[in-house]
RODO-2510 file (C-alpha; in nm, 4 decimals, decimal comma):
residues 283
     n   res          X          Y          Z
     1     x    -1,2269    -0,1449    -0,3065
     2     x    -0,8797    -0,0991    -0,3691
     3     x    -0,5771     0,0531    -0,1501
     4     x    -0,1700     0,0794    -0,1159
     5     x    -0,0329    -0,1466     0,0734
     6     x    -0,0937    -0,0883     0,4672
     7     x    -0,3630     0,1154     0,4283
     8     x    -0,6175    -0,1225     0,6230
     9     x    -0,8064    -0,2917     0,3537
    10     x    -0,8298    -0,6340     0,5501
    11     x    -0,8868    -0,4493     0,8699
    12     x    -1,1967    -0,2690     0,7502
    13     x    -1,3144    -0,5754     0,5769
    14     x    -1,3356    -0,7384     0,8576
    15     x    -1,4839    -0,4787     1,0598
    16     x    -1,7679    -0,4919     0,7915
    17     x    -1,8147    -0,8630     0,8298
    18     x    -1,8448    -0,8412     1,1812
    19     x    -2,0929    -0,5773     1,2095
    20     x    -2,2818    -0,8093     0,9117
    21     x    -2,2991    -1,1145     1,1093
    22     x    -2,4839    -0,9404     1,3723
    23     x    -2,7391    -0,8474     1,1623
    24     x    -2,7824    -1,2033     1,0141
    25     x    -2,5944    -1,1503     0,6640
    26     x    -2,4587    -1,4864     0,5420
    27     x    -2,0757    -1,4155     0,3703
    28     x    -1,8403    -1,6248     0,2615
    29     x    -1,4674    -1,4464     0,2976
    30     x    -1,2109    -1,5565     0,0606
    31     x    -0,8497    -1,4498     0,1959
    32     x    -0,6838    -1,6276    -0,0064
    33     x    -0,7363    -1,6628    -0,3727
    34     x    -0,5098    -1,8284    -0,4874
    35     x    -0,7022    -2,1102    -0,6135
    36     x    -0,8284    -2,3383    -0,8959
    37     x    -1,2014    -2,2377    -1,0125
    38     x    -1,3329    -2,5908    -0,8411
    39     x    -1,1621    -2,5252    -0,5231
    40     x    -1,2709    -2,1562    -0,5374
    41     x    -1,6469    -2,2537    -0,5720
    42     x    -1,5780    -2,5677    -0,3785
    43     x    -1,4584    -2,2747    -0,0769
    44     x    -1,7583    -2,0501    -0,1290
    45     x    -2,0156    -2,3386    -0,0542
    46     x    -1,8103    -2,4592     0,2477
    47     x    -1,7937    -2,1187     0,3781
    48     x    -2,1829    -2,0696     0,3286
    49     x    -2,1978    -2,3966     0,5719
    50     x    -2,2903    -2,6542     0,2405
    51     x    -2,1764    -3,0179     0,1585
    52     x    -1,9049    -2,9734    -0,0713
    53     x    -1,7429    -3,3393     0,0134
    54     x    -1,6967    -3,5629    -0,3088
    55     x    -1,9535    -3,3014    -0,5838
    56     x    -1,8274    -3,1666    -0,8865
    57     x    -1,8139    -2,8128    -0,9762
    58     x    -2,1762    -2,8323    -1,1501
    59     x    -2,3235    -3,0079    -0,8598
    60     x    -2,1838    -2,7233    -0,6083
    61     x    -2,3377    -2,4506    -0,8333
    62     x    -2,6586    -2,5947    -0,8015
    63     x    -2,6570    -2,6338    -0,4538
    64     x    -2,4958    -2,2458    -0,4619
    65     x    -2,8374    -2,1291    -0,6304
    66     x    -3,0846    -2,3407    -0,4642
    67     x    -2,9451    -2,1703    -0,1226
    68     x    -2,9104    -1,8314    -0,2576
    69     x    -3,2814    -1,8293    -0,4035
    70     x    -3,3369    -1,9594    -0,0910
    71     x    -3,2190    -1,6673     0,1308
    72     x    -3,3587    -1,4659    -0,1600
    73     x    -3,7252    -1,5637    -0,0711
    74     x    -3,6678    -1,4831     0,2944
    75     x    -3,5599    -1,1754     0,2259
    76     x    -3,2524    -1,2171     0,3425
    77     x    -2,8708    -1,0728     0,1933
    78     x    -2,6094    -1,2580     0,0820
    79     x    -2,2311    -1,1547     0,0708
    80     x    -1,8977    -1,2576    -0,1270
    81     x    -1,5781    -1,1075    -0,0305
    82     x    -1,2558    -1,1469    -0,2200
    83     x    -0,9613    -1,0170    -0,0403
    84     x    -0,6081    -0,9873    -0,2175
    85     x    -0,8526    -0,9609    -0,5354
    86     x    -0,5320    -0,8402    -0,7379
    87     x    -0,4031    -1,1739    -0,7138
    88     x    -0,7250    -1,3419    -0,8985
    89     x    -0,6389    -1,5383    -1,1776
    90     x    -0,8204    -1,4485    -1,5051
    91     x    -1,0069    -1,7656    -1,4816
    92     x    -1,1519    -1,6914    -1,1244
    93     x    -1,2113    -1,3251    -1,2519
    94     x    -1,4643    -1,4976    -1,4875
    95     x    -1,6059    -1,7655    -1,2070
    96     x    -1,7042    -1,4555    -1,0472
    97     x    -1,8566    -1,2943    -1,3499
    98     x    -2,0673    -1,5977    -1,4029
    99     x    -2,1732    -1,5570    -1,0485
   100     x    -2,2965    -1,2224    -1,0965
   101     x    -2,5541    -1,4101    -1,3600
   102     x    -2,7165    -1,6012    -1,0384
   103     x    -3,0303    -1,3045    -1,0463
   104     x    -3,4245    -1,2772    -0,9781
   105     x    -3,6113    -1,0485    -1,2442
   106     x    -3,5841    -0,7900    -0,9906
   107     x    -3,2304    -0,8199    -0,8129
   108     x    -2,8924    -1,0384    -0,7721
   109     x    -2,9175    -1,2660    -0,5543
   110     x    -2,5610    -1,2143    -0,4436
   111     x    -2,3703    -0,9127    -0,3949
   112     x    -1,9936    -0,9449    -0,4308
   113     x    -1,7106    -0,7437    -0,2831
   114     x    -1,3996    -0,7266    -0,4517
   115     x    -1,0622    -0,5826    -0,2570
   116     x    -0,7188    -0,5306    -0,3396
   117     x    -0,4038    -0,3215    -0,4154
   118     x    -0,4435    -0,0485    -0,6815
   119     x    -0,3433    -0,3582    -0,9636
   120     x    -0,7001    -0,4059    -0,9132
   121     x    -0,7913    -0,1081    -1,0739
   122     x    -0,5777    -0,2178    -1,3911
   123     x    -0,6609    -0,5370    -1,3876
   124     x    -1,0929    -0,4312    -1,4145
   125     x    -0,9804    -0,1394    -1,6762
   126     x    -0,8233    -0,3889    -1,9366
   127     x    -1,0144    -0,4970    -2,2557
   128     x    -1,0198    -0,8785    -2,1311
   129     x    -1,2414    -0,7978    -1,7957
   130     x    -1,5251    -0,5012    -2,0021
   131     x    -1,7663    -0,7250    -1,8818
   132     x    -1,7010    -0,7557    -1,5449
   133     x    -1,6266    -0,4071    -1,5787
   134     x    -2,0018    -0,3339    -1,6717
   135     x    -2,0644    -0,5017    -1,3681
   136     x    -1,9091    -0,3321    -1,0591
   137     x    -2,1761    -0,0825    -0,9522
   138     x    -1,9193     0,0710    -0,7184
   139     x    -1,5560     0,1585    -0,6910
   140     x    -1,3465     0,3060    -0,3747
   141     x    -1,0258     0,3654    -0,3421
   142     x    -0,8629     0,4084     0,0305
   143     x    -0,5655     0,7151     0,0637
   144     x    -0,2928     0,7053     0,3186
   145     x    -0,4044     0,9561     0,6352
   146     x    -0,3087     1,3217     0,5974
   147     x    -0,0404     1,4555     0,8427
   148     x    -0,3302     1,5553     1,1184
   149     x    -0,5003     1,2142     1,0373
   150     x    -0,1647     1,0772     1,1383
   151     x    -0,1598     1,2833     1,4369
   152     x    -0,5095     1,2228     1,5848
   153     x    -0,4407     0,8208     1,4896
   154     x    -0,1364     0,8391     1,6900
   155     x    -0,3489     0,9911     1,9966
   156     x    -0,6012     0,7845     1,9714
   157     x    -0,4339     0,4272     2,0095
   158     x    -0,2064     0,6015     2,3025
   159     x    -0,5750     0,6651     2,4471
   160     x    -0,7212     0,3226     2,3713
   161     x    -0,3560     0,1882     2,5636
   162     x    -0,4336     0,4220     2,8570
   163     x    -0,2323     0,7376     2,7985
   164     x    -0,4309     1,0821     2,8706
   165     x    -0,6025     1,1997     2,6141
   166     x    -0,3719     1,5264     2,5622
   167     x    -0,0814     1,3096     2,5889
   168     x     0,2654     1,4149     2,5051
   169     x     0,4294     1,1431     2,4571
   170     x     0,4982     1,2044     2,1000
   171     x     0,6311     1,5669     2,0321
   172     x     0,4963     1,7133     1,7261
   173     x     0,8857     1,6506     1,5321
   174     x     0,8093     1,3018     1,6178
   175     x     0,4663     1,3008     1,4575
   176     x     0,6050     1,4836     1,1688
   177     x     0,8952     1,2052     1,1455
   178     x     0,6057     0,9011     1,1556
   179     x     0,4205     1,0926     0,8712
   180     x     0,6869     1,1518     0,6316
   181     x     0,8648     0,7804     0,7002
   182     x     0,5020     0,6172     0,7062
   183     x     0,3759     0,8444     0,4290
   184     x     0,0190     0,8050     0,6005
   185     x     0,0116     0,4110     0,5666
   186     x    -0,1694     0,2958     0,8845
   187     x     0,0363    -0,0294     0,9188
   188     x     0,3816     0,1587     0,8886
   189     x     0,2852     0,4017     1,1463
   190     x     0,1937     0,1280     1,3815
   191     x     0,5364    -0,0035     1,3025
   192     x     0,7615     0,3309     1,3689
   193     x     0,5412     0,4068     1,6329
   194     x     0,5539     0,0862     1,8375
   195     x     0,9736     0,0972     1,7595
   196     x     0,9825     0,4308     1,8865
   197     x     0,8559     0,3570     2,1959
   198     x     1,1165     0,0693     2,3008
   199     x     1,3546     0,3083     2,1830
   200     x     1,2255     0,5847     2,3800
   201     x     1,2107     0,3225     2,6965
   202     x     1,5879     0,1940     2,6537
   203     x     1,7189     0,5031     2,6612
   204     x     1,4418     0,6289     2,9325
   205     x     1,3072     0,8907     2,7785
   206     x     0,9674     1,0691     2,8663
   207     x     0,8983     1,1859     2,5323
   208     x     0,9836     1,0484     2,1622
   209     x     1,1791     1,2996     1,9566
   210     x     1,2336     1,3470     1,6175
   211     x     1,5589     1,1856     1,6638
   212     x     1,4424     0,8172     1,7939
   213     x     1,1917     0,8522     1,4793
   214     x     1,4431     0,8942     1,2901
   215     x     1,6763     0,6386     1,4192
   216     x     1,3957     0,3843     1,3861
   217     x     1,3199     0,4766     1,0034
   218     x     1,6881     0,4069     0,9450
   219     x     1,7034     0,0868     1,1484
   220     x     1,3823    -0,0326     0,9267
   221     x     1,5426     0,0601     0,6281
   222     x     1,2850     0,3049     0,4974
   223     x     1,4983     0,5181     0,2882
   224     x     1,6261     0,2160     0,1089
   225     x     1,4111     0,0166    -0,1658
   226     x     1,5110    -0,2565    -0,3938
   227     x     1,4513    -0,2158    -0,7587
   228     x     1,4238    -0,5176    -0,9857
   229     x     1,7191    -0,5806    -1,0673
   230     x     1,7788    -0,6188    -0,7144
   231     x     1,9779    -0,3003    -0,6975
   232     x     1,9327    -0,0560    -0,4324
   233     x     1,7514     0,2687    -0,4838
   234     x     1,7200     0,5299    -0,2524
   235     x     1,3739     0,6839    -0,2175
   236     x     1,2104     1,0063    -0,3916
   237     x     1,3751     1,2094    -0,1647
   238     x     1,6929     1,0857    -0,2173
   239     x     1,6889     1,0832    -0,5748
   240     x     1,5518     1,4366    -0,6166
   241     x     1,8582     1,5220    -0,3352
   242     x     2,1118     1,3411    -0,5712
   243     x     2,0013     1,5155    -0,8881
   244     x     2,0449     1,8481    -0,6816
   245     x     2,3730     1,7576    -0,5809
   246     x     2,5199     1,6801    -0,9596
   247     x     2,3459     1,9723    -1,1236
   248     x     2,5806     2,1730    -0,8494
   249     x     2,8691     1,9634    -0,9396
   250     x     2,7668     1,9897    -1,3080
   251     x     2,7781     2,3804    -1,2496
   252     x     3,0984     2,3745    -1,0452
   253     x     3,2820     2,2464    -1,3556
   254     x     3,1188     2,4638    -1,6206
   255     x     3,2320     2,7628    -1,4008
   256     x     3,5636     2,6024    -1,3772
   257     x     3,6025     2,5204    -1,7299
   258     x     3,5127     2,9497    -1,7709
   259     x     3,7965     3,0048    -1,5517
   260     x     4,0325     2,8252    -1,6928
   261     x     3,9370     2,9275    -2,0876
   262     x     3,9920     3,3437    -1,9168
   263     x     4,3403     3,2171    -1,8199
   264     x     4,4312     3,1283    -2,1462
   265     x     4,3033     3,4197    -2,3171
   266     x     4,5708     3,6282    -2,0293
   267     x     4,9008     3,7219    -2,1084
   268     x     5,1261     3,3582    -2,1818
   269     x     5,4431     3,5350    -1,9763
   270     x     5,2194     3,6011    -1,6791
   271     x     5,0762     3,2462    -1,6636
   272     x     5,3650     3,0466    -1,7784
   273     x     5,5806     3,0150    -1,4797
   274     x     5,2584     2,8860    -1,2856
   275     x     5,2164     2,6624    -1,6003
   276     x     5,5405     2,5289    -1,6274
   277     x     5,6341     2,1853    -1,5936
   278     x     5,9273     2,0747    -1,3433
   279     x     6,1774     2,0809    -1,6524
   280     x     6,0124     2,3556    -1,8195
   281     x     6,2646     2,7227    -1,7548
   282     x     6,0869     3,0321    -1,7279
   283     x     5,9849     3,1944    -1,9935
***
């Protein structure tokens, strides 16, 4: 499962995991992978609840498939999810394509969840990773909300915080605002949204406008991004509004340059006075 950042990967990771450990599915989460591939077995095992204290890597493996074949003969599921999967390591990549090997005749005996930012994608696409490739029987990707996903999401925490539920506290510029600062990322709406509101409240108002949106994007810097150079860029927007602005200037001067080449081709004695330089007599 991959997604841009802020579009609530984690969150509905965990929701998943909670709703699985009512049910009685073992997991082990990973959060953070950034690990050597003993430690990163070495957490799996400890998250599954097994002695990990003072075995080496072969010794945890074993235990890893005894528990898993195990669980297997129960007839019970077993879970592995890798969040911030983009930041694997290539040798981790392949600790979890050897895991993928732990199998009856008839089934793995553990299904493995990978989620990250869309570098995932490239990372699984390139020539080094074809057989863990082969190996993903599913891939998702999660887009921003639409500009009436925004809007209902908006309505529906003010609900969940005890606002009615045709509440007004947002006027529709405002929503518009969010959307186009937030571009439909969950987490940045949350952000302008929660801003907005102390905004709105210092300056005791009973609905957010446009304007405090507005105010907030530019206080949070959302127009501005830093390239790698560690220049400043302005967004999209700005750059498509900059390249308008010097093809006009571009034309201004072309039309200028015209006006001037007519004023030669004119009579010299009606144009030289006008020409003339401060020493210059008339001609």
């Amino acid at each position: 499962m991959t997604g841009e950042v802020g579009t609530g990967k984690t969150l509905l990771v965990r929701c998943v995991l909670e709703l699985l450990r009512r049910t009685g599915v073992a997991f082990a989460y990973v959060f953070n992978p950034s690990l050597s591939a003993l430690e990163f077995i070495r957490y799996i095992a400890g998250d599954f609840g097994l002695p990990v204290a003072g075995k080496a890597k072969d010794e945890l493996i074993l235990s890893l498939s005894a528990f898993l074949v195990d669980r297997h003969q129960k007839k019970l599921s077993t879970l592995l999810v890798v969040d911030e999967a983009h930041h694997l390591a290539p040798e981790l990549l392949e600790e979890i394509r050897l895991l993928t090997n732990l199998e009856t005749t008839q089934q793995k005996l553990l299904q493995i969840v990978l989620a990250g930012q869309p570098e995932l994608d490239e990372m699984l696409d390139s020539f080094e990773l074809r057989q863990l490739k082969q190996r993903v029987a599913l891939r998702c990707h999660l887009q921003p909300l639409t500009h009436e996903d925004t809007r209902g999401y908006i309505q529906r925490r003010l609900q969940i915080a005890g606002a009615p539920a045709e509440s007004t506290i947002f006027s529709d510029a405002a929503v518009t605002a969010v959307f186009r600062h937030s571009k439909g990322f969950p987490r940045m709406i949350n952000t302008l949204c929660e801003n907005a509101l102390l905004c709105g409240y210092a300056k005791k108002a009973e609905t957010i406008s446009g304007e405090v949106v507005e105010e907030v994007a530019a206080d949070l810097r959302l127009g501005v991004t830093v390239s790698r150079n560690g220049k400043n860029t302005a967004s999209r927007a700005s750059k498509e509004q900059e390249k308008d602005d010097l093809l006009r200037a571009v034309k201004t001067l072309l039309e200028l340059h015209d006006y001037l080449q007519e004023m030669k081709s004119t009579d010299t004695k009606d144009v030289a006075p006008v020409l003339r330089t401060e020493h210059e007599p008339y001609i």
